[in-house]
N, CA, C and O atoms as a GROMACS GRO file, in nm:
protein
  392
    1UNK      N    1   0.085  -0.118   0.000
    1UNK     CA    2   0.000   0.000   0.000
    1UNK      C    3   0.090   0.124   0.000
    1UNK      O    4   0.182   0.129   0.081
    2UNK      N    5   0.065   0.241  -0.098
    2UNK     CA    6   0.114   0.322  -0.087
    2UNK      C    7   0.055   0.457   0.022
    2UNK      O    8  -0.061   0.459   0.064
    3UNK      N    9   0.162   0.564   0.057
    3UNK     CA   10   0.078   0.657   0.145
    3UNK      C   11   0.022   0.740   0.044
    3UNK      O   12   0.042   0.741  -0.077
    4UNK      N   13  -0.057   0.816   0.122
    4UNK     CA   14  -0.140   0.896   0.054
    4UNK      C   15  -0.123   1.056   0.109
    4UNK      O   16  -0.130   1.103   0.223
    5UNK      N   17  -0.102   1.106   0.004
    5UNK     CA   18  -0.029   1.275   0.060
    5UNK      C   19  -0.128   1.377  -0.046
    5UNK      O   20  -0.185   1.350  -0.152
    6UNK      N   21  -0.123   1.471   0.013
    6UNK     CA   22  -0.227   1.598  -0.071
    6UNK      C   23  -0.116   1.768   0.035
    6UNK      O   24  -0.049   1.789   0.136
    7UNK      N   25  -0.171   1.844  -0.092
    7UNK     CA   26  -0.112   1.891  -0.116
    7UNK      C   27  -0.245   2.025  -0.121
    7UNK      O   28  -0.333   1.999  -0.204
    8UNK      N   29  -0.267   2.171  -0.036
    8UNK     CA   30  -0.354   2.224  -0.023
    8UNK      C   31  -0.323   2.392   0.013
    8UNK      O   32  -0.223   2.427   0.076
    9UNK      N   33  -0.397   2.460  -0.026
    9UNK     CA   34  -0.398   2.588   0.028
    9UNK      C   35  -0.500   2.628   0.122
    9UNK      O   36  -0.480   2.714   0.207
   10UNK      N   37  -0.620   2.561   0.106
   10UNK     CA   38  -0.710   2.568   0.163
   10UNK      C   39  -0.738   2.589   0.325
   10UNK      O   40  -0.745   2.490   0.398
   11UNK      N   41  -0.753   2.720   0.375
   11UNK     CA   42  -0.762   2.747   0.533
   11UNK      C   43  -0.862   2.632   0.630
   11UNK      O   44  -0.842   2.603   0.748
   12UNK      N   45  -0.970   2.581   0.541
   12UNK     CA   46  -1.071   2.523   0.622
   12UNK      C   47  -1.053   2.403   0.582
   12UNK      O   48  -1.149   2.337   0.622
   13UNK      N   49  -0.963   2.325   0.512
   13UNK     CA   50  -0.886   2.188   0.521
   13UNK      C   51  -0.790   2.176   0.591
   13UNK      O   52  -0.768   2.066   0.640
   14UNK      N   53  -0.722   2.266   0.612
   14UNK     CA   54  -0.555   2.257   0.687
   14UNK      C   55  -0.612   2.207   0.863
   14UNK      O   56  -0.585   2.116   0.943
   15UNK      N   57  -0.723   2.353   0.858
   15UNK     CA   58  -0.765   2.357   1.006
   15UNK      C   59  -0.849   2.184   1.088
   15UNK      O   60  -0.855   2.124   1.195
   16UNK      N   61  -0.901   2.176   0.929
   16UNK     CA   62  -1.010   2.055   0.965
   16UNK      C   63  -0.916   1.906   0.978
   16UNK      O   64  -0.957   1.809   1.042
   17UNK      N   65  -0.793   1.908   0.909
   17UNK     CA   66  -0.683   1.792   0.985
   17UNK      C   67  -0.597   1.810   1.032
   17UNK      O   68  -0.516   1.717   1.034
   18UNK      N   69  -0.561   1.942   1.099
   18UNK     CA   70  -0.478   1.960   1.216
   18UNK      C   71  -0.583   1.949   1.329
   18UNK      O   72  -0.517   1.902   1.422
   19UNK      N   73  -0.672   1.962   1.362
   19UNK     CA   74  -0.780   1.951   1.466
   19UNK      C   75  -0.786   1.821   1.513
   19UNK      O   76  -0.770   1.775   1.626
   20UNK      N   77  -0.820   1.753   1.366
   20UNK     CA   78  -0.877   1.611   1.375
   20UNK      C   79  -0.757   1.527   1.456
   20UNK      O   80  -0.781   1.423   1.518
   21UNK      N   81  -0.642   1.580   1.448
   21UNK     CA   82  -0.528   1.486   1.478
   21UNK      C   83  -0.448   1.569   1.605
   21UNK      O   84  -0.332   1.560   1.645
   22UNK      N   85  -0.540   1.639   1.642
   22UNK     CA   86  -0.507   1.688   1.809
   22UNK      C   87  -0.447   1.801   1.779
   22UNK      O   88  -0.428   1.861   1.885
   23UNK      N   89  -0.401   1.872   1.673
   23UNK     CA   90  -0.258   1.995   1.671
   23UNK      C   91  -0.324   2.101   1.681
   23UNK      O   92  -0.437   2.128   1.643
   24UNK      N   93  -0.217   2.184   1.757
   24UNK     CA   94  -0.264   2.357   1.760
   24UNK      C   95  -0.181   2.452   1.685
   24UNK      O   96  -0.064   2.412   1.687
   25UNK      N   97  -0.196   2.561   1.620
   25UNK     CA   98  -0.129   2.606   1.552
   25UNK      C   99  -0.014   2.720   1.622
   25UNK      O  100  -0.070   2.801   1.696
   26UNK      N  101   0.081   2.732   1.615
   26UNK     CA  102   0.179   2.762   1.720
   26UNK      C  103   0.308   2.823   1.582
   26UNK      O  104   0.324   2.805   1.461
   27UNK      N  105   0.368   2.890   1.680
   27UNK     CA  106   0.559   2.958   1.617
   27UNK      C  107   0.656   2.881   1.719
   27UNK      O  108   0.634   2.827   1.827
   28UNK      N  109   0.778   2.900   1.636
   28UNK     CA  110   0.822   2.864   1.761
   28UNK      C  111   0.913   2.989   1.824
   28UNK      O  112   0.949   3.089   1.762
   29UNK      N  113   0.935   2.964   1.932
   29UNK     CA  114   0.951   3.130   2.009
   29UNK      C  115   1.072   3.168   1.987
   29UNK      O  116   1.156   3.085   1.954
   30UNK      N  117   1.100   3.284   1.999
   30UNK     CA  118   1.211   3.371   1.991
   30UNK      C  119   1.231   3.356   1.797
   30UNK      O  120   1.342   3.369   1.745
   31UNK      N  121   1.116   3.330   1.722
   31UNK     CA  122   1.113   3.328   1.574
   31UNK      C  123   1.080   3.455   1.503
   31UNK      O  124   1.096   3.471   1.382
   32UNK      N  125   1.034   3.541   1.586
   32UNK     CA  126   0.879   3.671   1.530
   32UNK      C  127   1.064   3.771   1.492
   32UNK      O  128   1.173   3.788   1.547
   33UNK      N  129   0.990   3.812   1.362
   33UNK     CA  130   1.059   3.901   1.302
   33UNK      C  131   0.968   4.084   1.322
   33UNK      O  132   0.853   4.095   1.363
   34UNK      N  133   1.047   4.190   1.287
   34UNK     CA  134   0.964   4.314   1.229
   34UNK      C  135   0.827   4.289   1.222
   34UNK      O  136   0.738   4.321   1.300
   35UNK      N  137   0.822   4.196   1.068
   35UNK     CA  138   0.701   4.200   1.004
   35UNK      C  139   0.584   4.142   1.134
   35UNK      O  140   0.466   4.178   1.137
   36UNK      N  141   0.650   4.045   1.238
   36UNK     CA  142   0.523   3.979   1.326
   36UNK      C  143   0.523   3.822   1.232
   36UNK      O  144   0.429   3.746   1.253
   37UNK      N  145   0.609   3.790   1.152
   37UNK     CA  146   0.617   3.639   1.122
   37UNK      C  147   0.721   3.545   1.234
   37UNK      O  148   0.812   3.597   1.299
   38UNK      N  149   0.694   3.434   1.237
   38UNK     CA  150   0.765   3.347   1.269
   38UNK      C  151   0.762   3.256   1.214
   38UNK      O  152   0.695   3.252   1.111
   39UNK      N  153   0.844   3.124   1.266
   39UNK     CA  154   0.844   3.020   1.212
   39UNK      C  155   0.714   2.926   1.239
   39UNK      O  156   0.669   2.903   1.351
   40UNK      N  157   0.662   2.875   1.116
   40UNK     CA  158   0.534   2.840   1.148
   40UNK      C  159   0.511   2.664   1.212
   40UNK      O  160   0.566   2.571   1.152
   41UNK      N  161   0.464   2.649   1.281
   41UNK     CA  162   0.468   2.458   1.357
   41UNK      C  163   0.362   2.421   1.350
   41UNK      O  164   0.316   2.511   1.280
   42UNK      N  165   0.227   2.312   1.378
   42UNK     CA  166   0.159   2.285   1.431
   42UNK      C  167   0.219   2.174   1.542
   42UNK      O  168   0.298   2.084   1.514
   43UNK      N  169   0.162   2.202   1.679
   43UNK     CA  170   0.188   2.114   1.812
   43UNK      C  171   0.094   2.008   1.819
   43UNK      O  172  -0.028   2.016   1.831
   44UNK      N  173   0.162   1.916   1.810
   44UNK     CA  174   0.070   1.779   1.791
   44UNK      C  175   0.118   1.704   1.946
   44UNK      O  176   0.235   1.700   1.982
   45UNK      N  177  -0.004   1.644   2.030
   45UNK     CA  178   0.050   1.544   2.144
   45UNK      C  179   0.182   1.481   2.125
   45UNK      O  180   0.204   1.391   2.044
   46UNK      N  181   0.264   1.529   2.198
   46UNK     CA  182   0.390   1.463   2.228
   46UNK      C  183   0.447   1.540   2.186
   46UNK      O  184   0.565   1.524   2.219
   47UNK      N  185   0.430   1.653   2.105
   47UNK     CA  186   0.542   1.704   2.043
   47UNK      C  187   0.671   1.787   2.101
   47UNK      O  188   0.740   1.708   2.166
   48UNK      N  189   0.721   1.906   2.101
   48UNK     CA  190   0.787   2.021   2.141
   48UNK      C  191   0.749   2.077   2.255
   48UNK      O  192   0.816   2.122   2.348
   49UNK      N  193   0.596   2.070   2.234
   49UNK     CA  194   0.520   2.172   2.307
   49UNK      C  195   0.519   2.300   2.382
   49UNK      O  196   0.607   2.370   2.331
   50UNK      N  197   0.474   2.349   2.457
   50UNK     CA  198   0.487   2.496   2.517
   50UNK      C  199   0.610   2.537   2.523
   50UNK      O  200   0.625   2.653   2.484
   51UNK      N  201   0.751   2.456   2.577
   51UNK     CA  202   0.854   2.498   2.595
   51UNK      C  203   0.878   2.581   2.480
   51UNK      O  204   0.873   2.703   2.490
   52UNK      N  205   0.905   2.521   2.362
   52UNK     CA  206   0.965   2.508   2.269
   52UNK      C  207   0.882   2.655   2.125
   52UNK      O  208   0.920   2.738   2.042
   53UNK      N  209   0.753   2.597   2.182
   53UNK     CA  210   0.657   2.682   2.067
   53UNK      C  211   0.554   2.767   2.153
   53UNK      O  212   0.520   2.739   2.268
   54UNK      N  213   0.514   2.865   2.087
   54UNK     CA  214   0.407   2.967   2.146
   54UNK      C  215   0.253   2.953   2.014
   54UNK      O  216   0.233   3.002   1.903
   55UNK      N  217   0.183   2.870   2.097
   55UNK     CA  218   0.082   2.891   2.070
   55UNK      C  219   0.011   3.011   2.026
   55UNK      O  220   0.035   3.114   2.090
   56UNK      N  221  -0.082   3.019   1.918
   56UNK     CA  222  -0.141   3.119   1.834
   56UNK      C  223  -0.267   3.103   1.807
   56UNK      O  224  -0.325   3.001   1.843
   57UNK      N  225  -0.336   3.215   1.732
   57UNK     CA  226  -0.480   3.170   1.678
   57UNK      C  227  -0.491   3.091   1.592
   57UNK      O  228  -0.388   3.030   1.621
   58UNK      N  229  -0.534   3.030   1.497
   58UNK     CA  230  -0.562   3.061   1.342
   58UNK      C  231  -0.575   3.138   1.265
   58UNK      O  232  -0.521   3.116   1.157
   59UNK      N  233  -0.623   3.219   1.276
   59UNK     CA  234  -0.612   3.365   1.233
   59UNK      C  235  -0.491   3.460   1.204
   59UNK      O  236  -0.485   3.540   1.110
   60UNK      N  237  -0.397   3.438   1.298
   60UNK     CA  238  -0.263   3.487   1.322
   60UNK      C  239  -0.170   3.358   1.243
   60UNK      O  240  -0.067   3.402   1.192
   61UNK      N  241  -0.184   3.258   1.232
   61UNK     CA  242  -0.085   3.129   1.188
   61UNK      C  243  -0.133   3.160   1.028
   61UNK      O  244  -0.051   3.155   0.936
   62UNK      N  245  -0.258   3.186   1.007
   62UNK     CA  246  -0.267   3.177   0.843
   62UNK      C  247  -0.246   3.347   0.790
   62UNK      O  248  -0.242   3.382   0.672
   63UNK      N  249  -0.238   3.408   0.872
   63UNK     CA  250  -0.192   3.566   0.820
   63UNK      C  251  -0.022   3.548   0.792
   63UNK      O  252   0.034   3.605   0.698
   64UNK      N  253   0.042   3.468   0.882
   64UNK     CA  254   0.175   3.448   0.825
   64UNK      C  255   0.185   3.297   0.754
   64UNK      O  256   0.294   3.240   0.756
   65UNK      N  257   0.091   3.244   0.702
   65UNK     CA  258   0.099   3.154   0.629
   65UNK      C  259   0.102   3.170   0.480
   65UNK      O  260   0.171   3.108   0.398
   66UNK      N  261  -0.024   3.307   0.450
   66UNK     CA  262  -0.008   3.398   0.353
   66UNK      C  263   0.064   3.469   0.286
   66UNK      O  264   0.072   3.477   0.163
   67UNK      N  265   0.119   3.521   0.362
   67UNK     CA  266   0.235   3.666   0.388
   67UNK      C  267   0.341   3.572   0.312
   67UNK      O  268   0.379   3.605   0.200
   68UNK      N  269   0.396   3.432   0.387
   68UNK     CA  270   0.533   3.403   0.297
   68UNK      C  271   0.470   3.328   0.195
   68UNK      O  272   0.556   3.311   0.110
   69UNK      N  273   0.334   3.259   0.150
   69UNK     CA  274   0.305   3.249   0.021
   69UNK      C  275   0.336   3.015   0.054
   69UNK      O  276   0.405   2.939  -0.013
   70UNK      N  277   0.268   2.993   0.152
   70UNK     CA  278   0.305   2.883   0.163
   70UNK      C  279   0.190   2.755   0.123
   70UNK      O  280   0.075   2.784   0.092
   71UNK      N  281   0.221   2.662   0.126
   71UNK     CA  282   0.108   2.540   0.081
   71UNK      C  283   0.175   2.450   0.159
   71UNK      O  284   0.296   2.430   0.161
   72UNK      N  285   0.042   2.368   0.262
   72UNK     CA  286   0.057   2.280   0.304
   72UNK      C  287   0.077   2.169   0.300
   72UNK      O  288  -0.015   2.110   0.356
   73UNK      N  289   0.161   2.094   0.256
   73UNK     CA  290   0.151   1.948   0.197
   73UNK      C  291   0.130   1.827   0.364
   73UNK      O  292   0.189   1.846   0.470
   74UNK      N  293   0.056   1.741   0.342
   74UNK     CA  294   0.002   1.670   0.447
   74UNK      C  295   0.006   1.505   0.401
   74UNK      O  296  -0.027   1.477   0.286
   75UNK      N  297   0.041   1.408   0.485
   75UNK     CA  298  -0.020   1.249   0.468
   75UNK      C  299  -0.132   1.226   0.524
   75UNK      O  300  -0.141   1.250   0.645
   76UNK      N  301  -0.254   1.170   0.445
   76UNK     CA  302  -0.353   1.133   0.527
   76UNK      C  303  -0.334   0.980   0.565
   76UNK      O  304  -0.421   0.930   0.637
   77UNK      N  305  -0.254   0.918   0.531
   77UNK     CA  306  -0.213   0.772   0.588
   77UNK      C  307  -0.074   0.742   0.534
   77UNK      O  308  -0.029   0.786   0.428
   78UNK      N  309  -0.013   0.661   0.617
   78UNK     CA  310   0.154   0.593   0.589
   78UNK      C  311   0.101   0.485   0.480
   78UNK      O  312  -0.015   0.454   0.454
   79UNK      N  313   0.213   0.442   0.430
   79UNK     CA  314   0.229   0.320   0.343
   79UNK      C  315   0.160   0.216   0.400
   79UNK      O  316   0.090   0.134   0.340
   80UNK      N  317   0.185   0.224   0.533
   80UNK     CA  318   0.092   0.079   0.606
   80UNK      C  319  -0.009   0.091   0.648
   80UNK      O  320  -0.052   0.020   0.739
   81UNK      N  321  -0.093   0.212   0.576
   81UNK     CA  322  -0.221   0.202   0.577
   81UNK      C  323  -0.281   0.302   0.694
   81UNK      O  324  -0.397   0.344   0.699
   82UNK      N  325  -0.173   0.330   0.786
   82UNK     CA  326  -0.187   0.415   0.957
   82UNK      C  327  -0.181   0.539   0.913
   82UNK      O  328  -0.106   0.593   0.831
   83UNK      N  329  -0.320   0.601   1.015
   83UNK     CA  330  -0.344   0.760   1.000
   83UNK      C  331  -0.198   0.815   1.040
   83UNK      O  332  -0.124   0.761   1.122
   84UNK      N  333  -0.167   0.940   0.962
   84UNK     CA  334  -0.064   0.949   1.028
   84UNK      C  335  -0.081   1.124   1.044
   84UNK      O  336  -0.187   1.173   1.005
   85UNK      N  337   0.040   1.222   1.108
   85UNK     CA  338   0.054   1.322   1.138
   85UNK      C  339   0.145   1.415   1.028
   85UNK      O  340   0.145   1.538   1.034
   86UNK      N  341   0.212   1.350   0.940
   86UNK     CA  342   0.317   1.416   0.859
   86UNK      C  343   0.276   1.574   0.813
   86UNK      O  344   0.186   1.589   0.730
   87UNK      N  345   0.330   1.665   0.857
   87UNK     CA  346   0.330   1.766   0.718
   87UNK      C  347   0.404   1.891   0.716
   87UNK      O  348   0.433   1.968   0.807
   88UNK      N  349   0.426   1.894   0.597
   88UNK     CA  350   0.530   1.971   0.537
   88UNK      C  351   0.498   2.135   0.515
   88UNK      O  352   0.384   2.148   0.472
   89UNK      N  353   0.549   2.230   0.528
   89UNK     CA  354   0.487   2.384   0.474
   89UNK      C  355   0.606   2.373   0.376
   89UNK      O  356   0.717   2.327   0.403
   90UNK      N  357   0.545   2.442   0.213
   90UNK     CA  358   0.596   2.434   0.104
   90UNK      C  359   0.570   2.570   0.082
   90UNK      O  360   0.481   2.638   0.134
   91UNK      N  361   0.678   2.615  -0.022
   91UNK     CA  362   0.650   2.732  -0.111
   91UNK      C  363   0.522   2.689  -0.228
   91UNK      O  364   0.535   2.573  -0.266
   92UNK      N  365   0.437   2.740  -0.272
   92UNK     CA  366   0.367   2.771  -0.340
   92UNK      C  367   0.402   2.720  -0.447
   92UNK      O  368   0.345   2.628  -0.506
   93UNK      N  369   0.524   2.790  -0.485
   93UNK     CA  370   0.570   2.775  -0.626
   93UNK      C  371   0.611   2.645  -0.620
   93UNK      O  372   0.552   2.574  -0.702
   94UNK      N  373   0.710   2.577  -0.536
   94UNK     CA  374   0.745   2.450  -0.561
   94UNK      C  375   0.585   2.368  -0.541
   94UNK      O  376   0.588   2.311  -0.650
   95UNK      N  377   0.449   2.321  -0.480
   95UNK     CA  378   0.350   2.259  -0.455
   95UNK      C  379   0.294   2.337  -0.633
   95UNK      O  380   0.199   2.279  -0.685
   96UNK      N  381   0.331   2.414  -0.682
   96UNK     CA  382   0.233   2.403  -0.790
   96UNK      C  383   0.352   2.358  -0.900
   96UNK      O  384   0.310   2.366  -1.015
   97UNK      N  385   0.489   2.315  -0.890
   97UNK     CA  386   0.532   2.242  -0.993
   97UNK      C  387   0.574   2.086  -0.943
   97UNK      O  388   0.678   2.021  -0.948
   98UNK      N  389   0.449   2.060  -0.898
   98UNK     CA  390   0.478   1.916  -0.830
   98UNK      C  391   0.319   1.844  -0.872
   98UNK      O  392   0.293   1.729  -0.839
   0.00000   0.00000   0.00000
């Protein structure tokens, strides 16, 4: 079985399987530039967590999700068939020559 990966811009897909799979949308700290960007994470159980990342809105995670022009690439299952958590933030440009 192969995995299965997608590839999205979409605010109310990103949100609807980072939710589903426990994550909050978060920077990680000491990242925030001038502009108010940082580096963008979602915190999934077990992960980094608070230490490491500062939790955010949605609102605020997709205003700098915008701003650098990014696309989410995601697995909705591993090769062995298991839901999984994977995902990637892509440039735009590279997710639309893929």
């Amino acid at each position: 079985m192969s995995s299965e990966s997608r590839i999205t811009t979409d605010h109310e897909e990103i949100r609807r399987w980072v939710e589903e799979h426990g994550g909050k949308p978060a920077i990680v700290k000491d990242t925030e530039d001038e502009s108010g960007s940082g580096v963008l994470r979602i915190d999934f159980p077990g992960g980094a967590g608070e230490e490491q990342l500062e939790h955010v809105s949605w609102e605020r995670w997709f205003e700098i999700f915008e701003r650098n022009g990014l696309a989410f690439l995601y697995q909705e299952r591993k090769a062995e068939g298991e839901d999984s958590t994977f995902f990637k933030l892509v440039s735009r440009e590279r997710a639309a020559s893929r």
